[in-house]
Kinemage of the C-alpha trace (Angstrom):
@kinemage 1
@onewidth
@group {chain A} dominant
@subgroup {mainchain}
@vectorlist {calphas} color= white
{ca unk a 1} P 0.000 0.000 0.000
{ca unk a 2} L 1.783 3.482 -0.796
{ca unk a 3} L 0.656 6.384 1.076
{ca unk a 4} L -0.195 9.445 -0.442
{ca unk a 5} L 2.725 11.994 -1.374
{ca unk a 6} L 0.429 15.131 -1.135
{ca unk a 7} L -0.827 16.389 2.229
{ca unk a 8} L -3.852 17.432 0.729
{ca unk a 9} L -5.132 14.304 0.039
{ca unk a 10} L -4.802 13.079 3.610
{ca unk a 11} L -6.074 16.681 5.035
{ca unk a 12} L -9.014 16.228 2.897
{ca unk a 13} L -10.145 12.994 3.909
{ca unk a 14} L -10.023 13.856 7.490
{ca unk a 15} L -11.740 16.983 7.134
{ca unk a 16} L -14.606 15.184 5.521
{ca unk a 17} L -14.766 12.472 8.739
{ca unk a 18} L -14.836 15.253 11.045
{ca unk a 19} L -17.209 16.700 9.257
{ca unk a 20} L -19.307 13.731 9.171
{ca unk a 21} L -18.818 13.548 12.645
{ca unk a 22} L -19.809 16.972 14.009
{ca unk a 23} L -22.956 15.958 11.564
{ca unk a 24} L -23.301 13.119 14.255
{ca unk a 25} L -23.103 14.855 16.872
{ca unk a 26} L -25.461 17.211 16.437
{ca unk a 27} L -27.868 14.752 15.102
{ca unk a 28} L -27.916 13.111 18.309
{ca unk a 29} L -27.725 15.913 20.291
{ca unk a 30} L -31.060 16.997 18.795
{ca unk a 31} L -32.661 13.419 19.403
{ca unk a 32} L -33.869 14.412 23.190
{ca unk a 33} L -33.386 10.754 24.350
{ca unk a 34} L -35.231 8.926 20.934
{ca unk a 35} L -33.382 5.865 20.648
{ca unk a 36} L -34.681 4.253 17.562
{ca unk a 37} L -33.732 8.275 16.328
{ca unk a 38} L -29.806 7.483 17.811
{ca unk a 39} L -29.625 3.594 16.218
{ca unk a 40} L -30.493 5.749 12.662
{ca unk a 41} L -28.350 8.707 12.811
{ca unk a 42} L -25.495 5.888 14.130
{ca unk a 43} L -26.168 3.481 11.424
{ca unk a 44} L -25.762 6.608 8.707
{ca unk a 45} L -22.466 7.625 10.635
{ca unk a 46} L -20.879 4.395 10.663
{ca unk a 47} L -22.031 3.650 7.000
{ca unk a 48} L -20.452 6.896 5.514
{ca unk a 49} L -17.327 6.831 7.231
{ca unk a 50} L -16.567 3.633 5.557
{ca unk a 51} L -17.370 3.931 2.423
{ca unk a 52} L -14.276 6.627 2.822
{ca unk a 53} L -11.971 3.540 3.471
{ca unk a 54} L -10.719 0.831 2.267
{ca unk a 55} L -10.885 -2.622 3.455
{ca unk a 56} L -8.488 -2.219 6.014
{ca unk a 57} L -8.947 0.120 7.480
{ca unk a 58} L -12.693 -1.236 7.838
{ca unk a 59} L -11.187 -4.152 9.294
{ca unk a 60} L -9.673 -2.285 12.273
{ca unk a 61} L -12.267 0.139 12.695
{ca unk a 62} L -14.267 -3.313 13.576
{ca unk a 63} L -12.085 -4.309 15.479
{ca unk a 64} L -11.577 -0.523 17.791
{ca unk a 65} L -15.564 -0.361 18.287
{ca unk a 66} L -15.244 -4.274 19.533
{ca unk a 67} L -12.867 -3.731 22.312
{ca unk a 68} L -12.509 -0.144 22.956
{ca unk a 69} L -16.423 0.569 23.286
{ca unk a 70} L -18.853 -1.596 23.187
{ca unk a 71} L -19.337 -5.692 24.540
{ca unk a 72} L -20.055 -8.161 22.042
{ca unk a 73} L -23.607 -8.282 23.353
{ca unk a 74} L -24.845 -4.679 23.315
{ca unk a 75} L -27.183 -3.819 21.471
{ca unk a 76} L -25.721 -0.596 19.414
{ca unk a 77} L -22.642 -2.966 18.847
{ca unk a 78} L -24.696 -5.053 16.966
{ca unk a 79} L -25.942 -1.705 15.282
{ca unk a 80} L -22.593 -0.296 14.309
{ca unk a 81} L -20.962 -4.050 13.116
{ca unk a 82} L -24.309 -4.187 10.565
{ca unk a 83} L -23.594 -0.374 9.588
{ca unk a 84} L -20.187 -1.246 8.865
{ca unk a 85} L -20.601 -4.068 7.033
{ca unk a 86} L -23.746 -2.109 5.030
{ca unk a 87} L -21.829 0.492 4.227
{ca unk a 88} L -18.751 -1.736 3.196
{ca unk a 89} L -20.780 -3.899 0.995
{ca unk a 90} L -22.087 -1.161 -0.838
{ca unk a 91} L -18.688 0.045 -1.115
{ca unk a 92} L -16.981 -3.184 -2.522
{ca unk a 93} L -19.361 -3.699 -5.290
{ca unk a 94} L -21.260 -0.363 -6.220
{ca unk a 95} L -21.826 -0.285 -9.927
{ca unk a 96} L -21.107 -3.735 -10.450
{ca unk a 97} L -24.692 -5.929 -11.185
């Protein structure tokens, strides 16, 4: 894998995450305790942050929400691992039929 020679390539992808998550934030922050409301605007966070990476770099995002985070058994574990996977799917084969 070669890195990127330009800085602006790297700047610009994580201005976009941070953007997408100050999106999040605020999302949630206007929920008022919803939680099917959270679950969504989670699910859409999760799912466009990885269709900005590549595989993996979805692998150890996985892998930090699994033991940094959540337990295997919570419930918006089981919400983010399906976003990720959603949003890396659609990644991995968008356009092709």
């Amino acid at each position: 894998m070669t890195l990127p020679t330009d800085n602006t390539a790297v700047t610009d992808i994580i201005t976009r995450l941070l953007s997408d998550i100050t999106a999040a934030t605020i999302d949630i922050t206007a929920l008022n305790g919803d939680t099917t409301a959270v679950f969504n605007c989670i699910t859409t966070f999760f799912i466009r942050i990885v269709k900005r990476l590549r595989p993996l770099a979805v692998f150890f995002l996985v892998c930090f929400v699994n033991i940094f985070f959540f337990s295997e058994k919570s419930k918006i574990s089981a919400v983010i691992q399906h976003s990720i996977k959603t949003g890396f799917m659609d990644h991995r084969f968008k356009g092709r039929t």
